[in-house]
PASEBA-1860 file (N, C-alpha, C; in nm, 3 decimals):
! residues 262
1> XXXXXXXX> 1.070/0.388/-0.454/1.082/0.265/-0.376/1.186/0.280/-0.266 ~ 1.173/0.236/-0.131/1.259/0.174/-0.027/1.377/0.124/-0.091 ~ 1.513/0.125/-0.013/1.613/0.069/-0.071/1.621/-0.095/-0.032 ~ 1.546/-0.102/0.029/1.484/-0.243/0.083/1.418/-0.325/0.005 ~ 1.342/-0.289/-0.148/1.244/-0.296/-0.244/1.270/-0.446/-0.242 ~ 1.173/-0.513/-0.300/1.143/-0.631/-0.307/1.230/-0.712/-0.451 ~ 1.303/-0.796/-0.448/1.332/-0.831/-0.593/1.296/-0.979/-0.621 ~ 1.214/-1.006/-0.704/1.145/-1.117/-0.671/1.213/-1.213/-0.733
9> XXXXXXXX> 1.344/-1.240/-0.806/1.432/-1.306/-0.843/1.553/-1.389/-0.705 ~ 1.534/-1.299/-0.601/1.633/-1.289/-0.519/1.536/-1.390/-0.391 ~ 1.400/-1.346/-0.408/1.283/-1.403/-0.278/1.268/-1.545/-0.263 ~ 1.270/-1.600/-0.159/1.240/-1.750/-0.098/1.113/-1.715/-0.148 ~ 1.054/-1.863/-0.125/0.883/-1.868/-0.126/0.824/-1.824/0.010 ~ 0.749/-1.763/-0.033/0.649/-1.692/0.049/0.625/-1.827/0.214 ~ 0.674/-1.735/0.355/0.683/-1.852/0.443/0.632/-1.696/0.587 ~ 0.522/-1.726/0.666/0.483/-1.672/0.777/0.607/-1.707/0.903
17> XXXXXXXX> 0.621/-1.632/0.937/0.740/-1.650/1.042/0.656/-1.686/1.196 ~ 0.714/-1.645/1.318/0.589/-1.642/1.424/0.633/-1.459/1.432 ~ 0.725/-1.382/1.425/0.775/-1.235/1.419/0.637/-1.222/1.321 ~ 0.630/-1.256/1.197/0.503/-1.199/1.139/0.312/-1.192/1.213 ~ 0.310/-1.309/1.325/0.219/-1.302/1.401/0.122/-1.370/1.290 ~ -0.025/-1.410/1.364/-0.093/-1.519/1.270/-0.133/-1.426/1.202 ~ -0.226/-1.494/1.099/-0.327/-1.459/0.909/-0.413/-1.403/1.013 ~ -0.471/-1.406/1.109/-0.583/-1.341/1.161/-0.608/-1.310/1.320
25> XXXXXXXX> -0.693/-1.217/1.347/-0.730/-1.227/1.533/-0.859/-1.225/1.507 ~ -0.889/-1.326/1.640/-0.977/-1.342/1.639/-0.992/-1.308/1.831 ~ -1.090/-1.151/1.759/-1.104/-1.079/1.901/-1.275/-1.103/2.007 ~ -1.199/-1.097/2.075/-1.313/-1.141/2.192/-1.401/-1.278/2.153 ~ -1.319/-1.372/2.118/-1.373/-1.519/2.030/-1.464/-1.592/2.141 ~ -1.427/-1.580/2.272/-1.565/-1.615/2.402/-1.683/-1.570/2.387 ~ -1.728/-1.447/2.332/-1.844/-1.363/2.347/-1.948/-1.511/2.274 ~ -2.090/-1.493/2.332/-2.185/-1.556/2.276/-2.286/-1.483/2.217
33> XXXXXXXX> -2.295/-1.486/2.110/-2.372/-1.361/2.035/-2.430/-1.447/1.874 ~ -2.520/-1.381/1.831/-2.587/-1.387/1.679/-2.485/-1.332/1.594 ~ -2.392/-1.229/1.642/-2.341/-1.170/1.540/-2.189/-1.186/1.553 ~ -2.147/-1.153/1.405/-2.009/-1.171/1.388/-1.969/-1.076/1.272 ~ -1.862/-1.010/1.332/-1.784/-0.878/1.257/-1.675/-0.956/1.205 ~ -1.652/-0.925/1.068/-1.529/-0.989/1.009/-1.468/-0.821/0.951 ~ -1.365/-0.852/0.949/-1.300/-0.690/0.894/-1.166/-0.771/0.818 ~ -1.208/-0.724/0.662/-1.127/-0.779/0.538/-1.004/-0.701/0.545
41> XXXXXXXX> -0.993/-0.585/0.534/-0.882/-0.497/0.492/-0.836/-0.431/0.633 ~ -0.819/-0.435/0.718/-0.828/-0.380/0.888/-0.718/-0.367/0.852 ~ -0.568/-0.418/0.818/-0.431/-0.388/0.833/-0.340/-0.363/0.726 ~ -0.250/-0.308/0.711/-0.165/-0.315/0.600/0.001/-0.340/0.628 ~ -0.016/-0.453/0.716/0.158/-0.501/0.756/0.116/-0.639/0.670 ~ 0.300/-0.654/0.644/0.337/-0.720/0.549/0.418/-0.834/0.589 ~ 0.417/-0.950/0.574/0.489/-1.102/0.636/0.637/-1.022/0.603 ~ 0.753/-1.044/0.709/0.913/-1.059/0.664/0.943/-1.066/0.521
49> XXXXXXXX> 0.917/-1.167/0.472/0.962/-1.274/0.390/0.917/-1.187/0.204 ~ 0.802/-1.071/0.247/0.781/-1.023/0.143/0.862/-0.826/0.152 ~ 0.936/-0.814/0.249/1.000/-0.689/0.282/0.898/-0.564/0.268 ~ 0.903/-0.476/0.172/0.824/-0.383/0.154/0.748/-0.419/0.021 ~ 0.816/-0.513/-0.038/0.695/-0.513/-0.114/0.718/-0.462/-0.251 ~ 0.851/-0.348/-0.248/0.910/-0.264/-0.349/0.805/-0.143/-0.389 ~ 0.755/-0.164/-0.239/0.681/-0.049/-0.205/0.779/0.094/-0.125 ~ 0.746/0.189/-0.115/0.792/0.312/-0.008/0.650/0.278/0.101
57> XXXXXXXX> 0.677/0.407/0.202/0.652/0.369/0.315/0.514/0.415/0.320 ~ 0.467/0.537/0.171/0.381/0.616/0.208/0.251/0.515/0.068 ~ 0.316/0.441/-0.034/0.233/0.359/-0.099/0.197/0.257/0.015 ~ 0.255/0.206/0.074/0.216/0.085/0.187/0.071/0.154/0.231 ~ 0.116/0.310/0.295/-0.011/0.319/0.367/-0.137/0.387/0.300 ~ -0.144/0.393/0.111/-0.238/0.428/0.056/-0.313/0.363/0.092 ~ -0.484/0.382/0.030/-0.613/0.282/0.081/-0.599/0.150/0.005 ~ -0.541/0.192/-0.088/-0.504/0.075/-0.195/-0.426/-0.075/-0.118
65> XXXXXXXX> -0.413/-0.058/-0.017/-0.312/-0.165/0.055/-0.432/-0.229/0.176 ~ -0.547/-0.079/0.243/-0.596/-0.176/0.367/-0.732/-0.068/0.325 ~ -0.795/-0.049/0.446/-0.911/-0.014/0.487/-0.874/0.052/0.562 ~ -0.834/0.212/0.600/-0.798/0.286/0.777/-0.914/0.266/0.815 ~ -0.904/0.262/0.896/-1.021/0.291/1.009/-1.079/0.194/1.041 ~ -1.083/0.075/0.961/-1.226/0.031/0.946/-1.248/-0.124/1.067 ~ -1.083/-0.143/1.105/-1.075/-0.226/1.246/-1.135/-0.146/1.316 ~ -1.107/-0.037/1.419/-1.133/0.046/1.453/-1.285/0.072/1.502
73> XXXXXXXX> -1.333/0.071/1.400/-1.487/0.066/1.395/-1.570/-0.049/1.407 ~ -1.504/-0.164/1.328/-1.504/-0.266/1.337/-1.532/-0.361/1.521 ~ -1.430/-0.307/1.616/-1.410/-0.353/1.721/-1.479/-0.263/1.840 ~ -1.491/-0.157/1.794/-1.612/-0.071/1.862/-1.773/-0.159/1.823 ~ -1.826/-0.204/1.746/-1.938/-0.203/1.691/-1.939/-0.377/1.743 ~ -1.820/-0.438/1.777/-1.839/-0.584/1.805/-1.805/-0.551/1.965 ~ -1.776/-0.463/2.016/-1.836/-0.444/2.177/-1.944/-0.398/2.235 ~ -2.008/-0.324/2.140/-2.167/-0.272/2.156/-2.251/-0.370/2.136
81> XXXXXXXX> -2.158/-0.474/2.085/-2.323/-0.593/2.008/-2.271/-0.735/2.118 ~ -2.185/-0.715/2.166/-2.127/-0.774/2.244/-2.094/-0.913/2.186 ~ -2.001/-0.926/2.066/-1.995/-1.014/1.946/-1.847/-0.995/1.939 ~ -1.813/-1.135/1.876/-1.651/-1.146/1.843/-1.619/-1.046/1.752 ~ -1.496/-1.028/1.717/-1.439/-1.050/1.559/-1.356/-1.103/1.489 ~ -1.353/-1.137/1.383/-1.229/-1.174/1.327/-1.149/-1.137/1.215 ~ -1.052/-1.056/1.257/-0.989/-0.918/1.148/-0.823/-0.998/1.118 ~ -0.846/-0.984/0.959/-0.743/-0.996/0.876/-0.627/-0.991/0.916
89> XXXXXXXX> -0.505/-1.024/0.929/-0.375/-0.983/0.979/-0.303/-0.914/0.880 ~ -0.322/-0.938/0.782/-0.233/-0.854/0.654/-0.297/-0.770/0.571 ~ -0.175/-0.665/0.527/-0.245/-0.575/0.389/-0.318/-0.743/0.275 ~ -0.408/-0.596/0.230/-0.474/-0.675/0.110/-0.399/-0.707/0.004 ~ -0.248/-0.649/-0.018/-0.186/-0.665/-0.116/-0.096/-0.818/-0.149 ~ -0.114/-0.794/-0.031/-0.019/-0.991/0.010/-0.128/-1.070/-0.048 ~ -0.254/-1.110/0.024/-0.333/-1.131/-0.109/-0.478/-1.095/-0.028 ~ -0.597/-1.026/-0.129/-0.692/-0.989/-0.050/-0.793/-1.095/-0.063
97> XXXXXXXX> -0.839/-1.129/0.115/-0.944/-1.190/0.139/-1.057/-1.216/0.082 ~ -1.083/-1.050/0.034/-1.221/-1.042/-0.054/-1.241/-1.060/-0.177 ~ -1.185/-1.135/-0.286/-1.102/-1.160/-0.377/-1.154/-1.324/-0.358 ~ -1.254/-1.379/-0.495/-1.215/-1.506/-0.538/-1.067/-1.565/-0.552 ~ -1.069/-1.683/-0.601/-0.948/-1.760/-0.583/-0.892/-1.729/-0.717 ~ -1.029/-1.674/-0.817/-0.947/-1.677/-0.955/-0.948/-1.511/-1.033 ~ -0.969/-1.429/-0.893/-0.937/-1.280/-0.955/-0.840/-1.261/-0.982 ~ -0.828/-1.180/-1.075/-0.703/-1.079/-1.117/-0.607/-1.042/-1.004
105> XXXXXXXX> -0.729/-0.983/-0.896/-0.650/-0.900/-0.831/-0.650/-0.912/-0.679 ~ -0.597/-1.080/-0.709/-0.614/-1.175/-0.561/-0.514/-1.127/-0.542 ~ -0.387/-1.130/-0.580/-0.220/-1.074/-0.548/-0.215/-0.961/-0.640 ~ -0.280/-0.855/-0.635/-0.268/-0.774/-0.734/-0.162/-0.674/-0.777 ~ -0.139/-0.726/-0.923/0.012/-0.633/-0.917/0.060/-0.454/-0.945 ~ -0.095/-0.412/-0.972/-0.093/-0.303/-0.990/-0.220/-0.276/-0.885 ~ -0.222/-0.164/-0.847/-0.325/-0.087/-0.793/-0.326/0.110/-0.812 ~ -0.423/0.134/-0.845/-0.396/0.283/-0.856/-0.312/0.318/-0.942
113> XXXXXXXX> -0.279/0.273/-1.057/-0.149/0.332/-1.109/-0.020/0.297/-1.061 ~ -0.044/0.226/-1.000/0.090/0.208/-0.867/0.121/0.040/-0.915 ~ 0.263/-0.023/-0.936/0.300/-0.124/-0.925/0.361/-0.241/-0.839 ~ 0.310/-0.312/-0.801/0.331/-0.359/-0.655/0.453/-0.507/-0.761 ~ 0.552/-0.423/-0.708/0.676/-0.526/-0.710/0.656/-0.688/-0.701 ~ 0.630/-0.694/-0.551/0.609/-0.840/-0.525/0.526/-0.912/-0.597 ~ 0.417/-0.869/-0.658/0.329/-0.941/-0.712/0.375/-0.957/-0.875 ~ 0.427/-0.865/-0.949/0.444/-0.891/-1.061/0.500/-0.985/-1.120
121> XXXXXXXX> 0.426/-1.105/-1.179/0.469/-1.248/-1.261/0.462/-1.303/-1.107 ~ 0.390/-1.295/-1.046/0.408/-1.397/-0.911/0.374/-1.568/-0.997 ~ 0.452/-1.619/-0.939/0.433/-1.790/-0.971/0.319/-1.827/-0.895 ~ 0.274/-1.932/-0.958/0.160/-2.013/-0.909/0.180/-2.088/-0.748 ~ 0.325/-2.095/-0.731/0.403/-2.162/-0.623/0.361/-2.037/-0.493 ~ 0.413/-1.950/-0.515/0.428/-1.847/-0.428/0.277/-1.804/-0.407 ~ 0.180/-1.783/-0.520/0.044/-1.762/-0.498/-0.001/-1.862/-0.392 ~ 0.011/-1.971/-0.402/-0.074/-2.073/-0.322/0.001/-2.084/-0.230
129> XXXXXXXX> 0.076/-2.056/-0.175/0.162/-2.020/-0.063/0.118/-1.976/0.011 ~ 0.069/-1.833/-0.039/-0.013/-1.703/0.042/-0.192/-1.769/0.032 ~ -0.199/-1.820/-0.007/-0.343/-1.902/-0.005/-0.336/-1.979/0.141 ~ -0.259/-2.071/0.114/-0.278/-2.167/0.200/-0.191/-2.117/0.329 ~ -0.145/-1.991/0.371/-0.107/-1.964/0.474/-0.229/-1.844/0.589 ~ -0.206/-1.768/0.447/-0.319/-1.630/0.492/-0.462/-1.649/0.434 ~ -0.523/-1.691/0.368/-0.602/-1.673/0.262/-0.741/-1.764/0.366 ~ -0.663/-1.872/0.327/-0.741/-1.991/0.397/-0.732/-1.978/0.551
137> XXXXXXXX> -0.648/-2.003/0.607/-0.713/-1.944/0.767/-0.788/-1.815/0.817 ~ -0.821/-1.718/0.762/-0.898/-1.633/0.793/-1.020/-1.671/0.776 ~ -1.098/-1.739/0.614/-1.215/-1.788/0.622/-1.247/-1.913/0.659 ~ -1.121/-1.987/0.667/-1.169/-2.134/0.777/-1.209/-2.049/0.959 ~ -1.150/-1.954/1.013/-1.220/-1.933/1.074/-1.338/-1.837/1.093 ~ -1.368/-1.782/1.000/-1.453/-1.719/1.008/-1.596/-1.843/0.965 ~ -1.588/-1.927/0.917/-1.654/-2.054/0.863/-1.655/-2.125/1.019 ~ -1.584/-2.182/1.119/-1.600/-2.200/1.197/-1.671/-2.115/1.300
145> XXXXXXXX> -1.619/-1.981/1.318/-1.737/-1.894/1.398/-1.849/-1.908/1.355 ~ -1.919/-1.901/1.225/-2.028/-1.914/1.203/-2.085/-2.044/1.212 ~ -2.032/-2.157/1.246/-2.103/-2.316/1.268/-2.100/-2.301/1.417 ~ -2.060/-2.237/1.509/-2.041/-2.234/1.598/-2.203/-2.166/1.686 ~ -2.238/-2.071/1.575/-2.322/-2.013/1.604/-2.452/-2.073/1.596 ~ -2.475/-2.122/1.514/-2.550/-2.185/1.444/-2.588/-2.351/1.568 ~ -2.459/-2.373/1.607/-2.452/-2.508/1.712/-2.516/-2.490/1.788 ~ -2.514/-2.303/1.844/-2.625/-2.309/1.965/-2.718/-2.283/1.915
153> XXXXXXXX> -2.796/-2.315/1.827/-2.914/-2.308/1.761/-2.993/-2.149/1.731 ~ -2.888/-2.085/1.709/-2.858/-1.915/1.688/-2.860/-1.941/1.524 ~ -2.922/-1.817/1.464/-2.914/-1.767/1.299/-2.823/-1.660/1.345 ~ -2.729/-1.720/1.271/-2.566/-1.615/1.229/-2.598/-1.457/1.171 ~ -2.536/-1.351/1.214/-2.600/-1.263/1.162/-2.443/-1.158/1.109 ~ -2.369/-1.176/0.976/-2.212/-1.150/0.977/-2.232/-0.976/0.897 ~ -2.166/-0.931/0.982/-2.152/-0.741/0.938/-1.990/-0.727/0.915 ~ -1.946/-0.672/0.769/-1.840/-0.658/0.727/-1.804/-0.455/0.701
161> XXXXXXXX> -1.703/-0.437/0.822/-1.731/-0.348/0.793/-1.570/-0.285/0.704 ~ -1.572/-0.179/0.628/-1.445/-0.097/0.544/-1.465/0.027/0.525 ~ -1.414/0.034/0.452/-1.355/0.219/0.445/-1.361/0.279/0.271 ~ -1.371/0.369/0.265/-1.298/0.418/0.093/-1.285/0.558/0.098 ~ -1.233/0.612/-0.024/-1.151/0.714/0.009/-1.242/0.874/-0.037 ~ -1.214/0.979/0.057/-1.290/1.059/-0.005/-1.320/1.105/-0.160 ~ -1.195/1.108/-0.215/-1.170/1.142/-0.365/-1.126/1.002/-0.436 ~ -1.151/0.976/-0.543/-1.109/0.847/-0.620/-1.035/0.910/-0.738
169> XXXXXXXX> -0.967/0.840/-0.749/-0.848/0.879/-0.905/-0.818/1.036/-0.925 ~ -0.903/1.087/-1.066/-0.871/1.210/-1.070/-0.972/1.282/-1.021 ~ -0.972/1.309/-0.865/-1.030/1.443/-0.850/-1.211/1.373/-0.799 ~ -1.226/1.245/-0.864/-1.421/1.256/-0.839/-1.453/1.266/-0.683 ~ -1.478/1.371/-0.621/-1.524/1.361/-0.477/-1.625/1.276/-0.477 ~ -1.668/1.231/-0.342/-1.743/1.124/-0.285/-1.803/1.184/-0.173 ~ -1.951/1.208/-0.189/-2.017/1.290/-0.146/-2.071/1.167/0.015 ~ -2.078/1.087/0.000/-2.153/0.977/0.083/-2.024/0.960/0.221
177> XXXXXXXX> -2.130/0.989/0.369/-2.047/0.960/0.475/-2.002/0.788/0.469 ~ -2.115/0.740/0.448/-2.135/0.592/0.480/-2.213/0.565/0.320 ~ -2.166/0.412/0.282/-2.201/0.370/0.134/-2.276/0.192/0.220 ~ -2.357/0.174/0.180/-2.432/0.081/0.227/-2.410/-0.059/0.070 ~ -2.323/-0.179/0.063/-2.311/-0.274/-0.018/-2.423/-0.380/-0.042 ~ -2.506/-0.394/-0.101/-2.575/-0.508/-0.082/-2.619/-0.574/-0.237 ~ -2.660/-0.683/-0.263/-2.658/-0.769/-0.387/-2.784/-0.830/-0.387 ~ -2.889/-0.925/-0.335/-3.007/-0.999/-0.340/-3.052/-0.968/-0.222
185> XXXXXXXX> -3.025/-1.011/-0.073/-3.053/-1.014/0.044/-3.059/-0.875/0.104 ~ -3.143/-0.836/0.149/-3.198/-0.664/0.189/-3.226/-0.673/0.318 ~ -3.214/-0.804/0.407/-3.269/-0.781/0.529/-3.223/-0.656/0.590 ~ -3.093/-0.686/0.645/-3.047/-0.553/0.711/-3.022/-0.487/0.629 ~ -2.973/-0.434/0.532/-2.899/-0.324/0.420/-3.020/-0.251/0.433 ~ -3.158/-0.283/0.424/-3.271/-0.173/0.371/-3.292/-0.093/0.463 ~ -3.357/-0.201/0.603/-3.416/-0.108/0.702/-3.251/-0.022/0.782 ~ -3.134/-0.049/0.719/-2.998/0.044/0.807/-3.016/0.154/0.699
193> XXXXXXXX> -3.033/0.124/0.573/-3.031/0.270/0.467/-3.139/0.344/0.515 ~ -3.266/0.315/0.558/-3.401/0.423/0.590/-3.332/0.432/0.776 ~ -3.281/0.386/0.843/-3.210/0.437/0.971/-3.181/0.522/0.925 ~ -3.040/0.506/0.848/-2.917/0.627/0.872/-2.991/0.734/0.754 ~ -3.092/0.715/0.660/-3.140/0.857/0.598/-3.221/0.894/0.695 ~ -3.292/0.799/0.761/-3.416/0.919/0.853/-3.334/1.037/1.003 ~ -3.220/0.994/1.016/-3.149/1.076/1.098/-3.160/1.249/1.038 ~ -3.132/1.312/0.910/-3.109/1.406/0.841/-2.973/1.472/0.854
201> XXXXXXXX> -2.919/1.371/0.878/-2.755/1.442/0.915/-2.637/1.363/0.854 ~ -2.690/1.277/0.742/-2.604/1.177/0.676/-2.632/1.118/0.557 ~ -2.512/1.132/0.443/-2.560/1.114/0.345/-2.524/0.998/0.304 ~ -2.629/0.882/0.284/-2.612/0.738/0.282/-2.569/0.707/0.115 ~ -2.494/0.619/0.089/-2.460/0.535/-0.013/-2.538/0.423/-0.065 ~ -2.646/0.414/-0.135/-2.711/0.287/-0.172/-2.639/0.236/-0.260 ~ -2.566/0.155/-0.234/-2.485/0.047/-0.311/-2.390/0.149/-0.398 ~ -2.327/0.239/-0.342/-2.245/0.382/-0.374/-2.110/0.356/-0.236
209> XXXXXXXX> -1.980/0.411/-0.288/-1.917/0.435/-0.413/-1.931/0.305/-0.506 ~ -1.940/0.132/-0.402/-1.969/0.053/-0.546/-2.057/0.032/-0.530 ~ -2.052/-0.110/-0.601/-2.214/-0.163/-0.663/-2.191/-0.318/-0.633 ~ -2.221/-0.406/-0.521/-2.204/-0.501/-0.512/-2.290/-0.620/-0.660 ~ -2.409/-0.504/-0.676/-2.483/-0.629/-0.742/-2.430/-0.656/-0.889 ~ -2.326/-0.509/-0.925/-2.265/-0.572/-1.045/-2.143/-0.629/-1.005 ~ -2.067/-0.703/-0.904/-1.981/-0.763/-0.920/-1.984/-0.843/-0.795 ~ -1.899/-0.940/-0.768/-1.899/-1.073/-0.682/-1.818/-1.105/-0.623
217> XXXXXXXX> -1.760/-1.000/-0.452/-1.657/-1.022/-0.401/-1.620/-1.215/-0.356 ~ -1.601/-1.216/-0.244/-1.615/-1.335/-0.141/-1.691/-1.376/-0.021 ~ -1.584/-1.249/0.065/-1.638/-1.326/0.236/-1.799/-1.307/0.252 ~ -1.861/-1.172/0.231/-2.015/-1.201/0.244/-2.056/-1.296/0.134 ~ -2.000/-1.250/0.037/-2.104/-1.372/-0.079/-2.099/-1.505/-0.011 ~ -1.980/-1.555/0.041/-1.951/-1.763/0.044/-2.009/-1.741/0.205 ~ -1.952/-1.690/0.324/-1.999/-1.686/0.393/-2.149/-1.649/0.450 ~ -2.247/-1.558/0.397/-2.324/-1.546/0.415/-2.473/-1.559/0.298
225> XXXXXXXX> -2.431/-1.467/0.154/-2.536/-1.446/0.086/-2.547/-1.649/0.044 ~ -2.472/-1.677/0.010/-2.465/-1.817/-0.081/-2.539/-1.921/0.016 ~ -2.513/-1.871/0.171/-2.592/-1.971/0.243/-2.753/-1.959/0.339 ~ -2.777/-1.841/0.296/-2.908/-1.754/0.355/-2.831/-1.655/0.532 ~ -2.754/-1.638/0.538/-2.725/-1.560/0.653/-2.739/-1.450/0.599 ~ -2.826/-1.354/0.736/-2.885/-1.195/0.699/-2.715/-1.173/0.738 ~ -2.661/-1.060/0.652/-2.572/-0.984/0.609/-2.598/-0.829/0.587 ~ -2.478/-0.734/0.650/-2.460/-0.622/0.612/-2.331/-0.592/0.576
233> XXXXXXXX> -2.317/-0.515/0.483/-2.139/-0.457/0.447/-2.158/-0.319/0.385 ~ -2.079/-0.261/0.483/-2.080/-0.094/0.428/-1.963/-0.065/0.434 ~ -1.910/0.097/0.374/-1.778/0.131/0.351/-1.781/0.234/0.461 ~ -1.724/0.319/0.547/-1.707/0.460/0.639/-1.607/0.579/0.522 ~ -1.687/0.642/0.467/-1.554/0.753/0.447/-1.445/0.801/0.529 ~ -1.288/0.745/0.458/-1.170/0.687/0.608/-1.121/0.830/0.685 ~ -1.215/0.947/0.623/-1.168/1.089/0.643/-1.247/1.079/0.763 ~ -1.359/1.026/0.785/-1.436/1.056/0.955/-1.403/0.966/1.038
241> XXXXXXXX> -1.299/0.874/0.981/-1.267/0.741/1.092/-1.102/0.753/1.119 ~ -1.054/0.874/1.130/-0.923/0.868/1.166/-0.883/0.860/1.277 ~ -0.978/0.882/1.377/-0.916/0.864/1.534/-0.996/0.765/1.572 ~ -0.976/0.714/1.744/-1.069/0.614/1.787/-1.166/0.662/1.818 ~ -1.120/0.798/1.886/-1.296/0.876/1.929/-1.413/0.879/1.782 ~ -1.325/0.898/1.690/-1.413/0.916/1.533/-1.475/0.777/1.491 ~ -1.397/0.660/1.539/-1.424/0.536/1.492/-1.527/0.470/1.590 ~ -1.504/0.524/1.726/-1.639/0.456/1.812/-1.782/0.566/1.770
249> XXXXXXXX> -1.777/0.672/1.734/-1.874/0.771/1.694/-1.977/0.672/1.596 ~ -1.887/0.662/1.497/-1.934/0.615/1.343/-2.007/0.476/1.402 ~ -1.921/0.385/1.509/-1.956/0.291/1.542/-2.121/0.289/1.602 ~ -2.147/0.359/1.708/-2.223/0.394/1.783/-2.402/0.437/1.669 ~ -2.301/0.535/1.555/-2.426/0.556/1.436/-2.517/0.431/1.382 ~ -2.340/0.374/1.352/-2.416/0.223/1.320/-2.489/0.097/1.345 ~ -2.419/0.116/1.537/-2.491/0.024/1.602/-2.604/0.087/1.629 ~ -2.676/0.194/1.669/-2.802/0.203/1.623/-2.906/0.226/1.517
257> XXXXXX> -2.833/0.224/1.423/-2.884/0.191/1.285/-2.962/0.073/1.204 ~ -2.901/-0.013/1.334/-2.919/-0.157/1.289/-3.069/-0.187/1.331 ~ -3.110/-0.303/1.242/-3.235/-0.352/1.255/-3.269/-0.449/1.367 ~ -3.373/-0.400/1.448/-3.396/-0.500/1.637/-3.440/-0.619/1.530 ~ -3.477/-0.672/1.458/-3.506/-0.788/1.417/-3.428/-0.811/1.243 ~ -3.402/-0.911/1.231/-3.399/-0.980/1.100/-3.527/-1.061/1.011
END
């Protein structure tokens, strides 16, 4: 740990400064488009008020905290479609977006083997703190972009894009460039999985490294699957998205990957 480490005996309640900058950006929010890029894990900076976290400098930047790359790609792929976005302002560890209200591992205090200081015995006070500061303004606006869309008598069309790591825990490599997420709704997920296999130069993820349909994040589920909006969410292996040239590449795969119709 930082000699800075977090002691949560010693911590005010959880309070956004304006130095911490808002819960979210919302980039190129003028564009008029069907589609809308939300990016859950895009950052891993941390409000003042929570220091490091009783983290070091090099746990902060495990995958366990954000998504690399996956703004990145994210904001390439919402200038090709010529579509907003609206990307997370904080690590996922402060509390993650994608995360019901009543997961485990909404403020999660362990990750990886790894113990995240701040969160351990977090009070109910301090939880809803980070709710009602970060939590809730990212999907109130992302809930507003999408009524917005819809106003001009447009079907919303929301692509979530992230990252995961080549190797997981001990050693299991991860053979898949790109992992394709999907749960009931196949519009786009199907015809982008027969895209990116009919290329022969990429090895697609069908619902690989996870499995959306055995478990039940948030932002696509409430935002899109729960209300009939065609939806896509895939992961980038964060080893081919380390630069921008790598992240508009991947971008470029994807934006033509995508399906001319819904």
């Amino acid at each position: 740990m930082d000699g800075t480490s977090f002691i949560a005996t010693t911590k005010p309640l959880f309070k956004l400064t304006p130095a911490d900058g808002p819960a979210f950006e919302h980039y190129a929010h003028e564009r008029i488009s069907p589609y809308l890029i939300v990016c859950d894990h895009a950052r891993n900076r941390i409000p003042e008020c929570l220091g490091d976290m009783g983290l070091s400098e090099e746990a902060r930047n495990e995958h366990f905290a954000w998504d690399p790359g996956s703004e990145g790609v994210g904001r390439h792929l919402a200038d090709m479609l010529g579509a907003p976005a609206i990307i997370a302002g904080f690590s996922r560890l402060v509390i993650d977006p994608n995360r019901v209200l009543e997961h485990p591992t909404l403020c999660s205090p362990h990750e990886d083997e790894t113990d995240i200081p701040a969160n351990i015995g977090i009070s109910a006070a301090e939880k809803q703190a980070r709710i009602d500061q970060v939590f809730m303004p990212y999907h109130n606006a992302i809930r507003a972009a999408l009524e917005a869309i819809r106003a001009r008598g447009q079907q919303p069309i929301l692509i979530s894009p992230h990252s995961f790591v080549p190797q997981y825990r001990k050693g299991q490599y991860r053979p898949w460039q790109i992992g394709v997420l999907w749960r009931e709704d196949q519009r786009l997920a199907r015809p982008f999985i027969e895209a990116l296999k009919a290329r022969g130069d990429i090895i697609v993820g069908d619902n690989q490294p996870y499995c959306r349909r055995s478990h039940r994040f948030h932002t696509v589920e409430v935002h899109a699957e729960d209300v009939g909006v065609p939806n896509l969410l895939f992961e980038v292996r964060h080893d081919f998205i380390r630069t921008d040239a790598e992240q508009k590449h991947w971008a470029e795969i994807i934006f033509k990957a995508l399906p001319q119709t819904v």
